[in-house]
C-alpha positions in Angstrom: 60.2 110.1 104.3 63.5 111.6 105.0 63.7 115.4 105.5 66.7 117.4 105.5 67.7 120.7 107.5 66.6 123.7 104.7 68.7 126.1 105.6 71.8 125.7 103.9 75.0 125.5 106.2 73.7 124.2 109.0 74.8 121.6 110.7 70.8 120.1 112.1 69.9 120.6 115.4 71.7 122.1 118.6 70.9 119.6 120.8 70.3 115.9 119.2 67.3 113.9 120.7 66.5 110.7 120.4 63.7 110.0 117.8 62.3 107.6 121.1 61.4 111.0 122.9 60.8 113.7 121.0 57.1 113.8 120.3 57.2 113.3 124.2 59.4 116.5 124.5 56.8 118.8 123.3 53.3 117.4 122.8 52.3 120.1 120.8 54.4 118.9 118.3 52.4 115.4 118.4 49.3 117.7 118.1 50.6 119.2 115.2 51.2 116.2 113.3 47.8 114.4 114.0 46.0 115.5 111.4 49.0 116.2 109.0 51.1 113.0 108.6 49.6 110.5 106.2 50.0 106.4 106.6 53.2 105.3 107.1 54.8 108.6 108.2 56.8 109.2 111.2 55.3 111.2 113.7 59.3 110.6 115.3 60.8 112.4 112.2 57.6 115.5 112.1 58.5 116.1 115.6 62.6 115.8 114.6 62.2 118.0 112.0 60.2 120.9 113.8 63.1 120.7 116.4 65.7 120.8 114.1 63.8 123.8 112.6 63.2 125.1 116.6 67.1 125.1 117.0 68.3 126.5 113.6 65.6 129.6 114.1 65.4 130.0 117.8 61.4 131.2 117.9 60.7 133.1 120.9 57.1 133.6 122.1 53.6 132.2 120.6 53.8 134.0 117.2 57.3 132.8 116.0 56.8 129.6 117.2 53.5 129.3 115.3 55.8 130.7 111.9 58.4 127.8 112.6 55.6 125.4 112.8 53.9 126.4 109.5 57.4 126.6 107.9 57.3 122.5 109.4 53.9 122.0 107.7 55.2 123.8 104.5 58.6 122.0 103.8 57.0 118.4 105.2 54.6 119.0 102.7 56.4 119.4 100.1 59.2 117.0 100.7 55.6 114.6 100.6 55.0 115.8 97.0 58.5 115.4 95.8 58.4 111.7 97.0 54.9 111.1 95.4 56.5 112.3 92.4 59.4 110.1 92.0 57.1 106.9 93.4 55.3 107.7 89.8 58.2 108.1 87.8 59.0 104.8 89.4 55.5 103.3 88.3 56.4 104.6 84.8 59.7 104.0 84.0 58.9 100.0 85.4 56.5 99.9 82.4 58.8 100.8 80.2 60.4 97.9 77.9 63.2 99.4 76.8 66.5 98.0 78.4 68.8 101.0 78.4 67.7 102.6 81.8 68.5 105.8 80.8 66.4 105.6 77.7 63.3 104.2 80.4 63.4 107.3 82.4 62.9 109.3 79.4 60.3 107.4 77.7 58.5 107.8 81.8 59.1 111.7 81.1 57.8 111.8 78.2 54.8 109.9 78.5 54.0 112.0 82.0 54.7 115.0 80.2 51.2 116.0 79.2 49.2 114.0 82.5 47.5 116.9 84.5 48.7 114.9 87.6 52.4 116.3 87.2 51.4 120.1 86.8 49.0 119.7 89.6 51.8 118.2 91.8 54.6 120.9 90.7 51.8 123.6 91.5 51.5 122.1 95.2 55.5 122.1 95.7 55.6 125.6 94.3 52.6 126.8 97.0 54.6 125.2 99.2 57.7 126.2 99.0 56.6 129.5 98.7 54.7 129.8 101.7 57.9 128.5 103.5 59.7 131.5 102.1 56.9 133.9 103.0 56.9 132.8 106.2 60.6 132.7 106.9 60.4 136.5 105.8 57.8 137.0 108.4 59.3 135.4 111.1 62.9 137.3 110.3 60.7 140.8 109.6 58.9 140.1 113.3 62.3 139.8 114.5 63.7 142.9 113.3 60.8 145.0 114.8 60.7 143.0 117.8 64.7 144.4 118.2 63.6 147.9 117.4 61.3 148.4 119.9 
């Protein structure tokens, strides 16, 4: 699963690490991922991405760290349900005969069009990317009265 750095502009992380060390680099990161990755994905690119996330956002203290890492959680997610959605496109567009690939993708649309499973999995990205917005407003709203005080 590859993730990219959501906030546009950005150039990734500060300070590059190797992929070897980073879950060594902060264990709670490994923690973290334990019971969130799924077969087959990289506990190397979870604890990548929340340090690319660390660097961009700069939490200070327990309770910005904990937003950054839910913001993680949020956007890993939901990366997760974009991939499981174009793994079944894949499925259906490979059962379709039809030798113009252009027309296969649509007849895959169009037959996925009424399947609960593709409303249930744009209503997961939606909760997810909004909680990575809500929490991004939190974290820049803790900020501000942090500075005011």
């Amino acid at each position: 699963m590859r993730l990219y750095d959501p906030t546009p502009g950005t150039q990734g992380p500060v300070k590059p690490r190797p992929n070897a060390i980073a879950p060594k680099n902060n264990p709670r990161h490994a923690m973290l991922a334990e019971p969130l990755l799924l077969p087959g994905e990289s506990l190397e690119t979870f604890g990548d991405f929340i340090q690319s996330l660390e660097a961009v956002l700069q939490p200070v203290g327990f309770t910005e760290n904990a937003r950054v890492e839910a913001m993680a959680i949020s956007r890993w997610r939901q990366v997760r349900f974009m991939a499981m959605q174009a793994a079944r496109l894949e499925i259906e567009i490979s059962g379709q005969s039809e030798p113009d690939p252009a027309a296969r993708a649509c007849l895959a649309v169009i037959a996925m069009a009424g399947q609960k499973y593709v409303r249930l999995m744009a209503r997961y990205e939606l909760r997810c990317e909004r909680e990575y917005t809500r929490t991004l407003a939190d974290l820049f709203d803790a900020r501000k009265r942090r500075h005011d005080n």
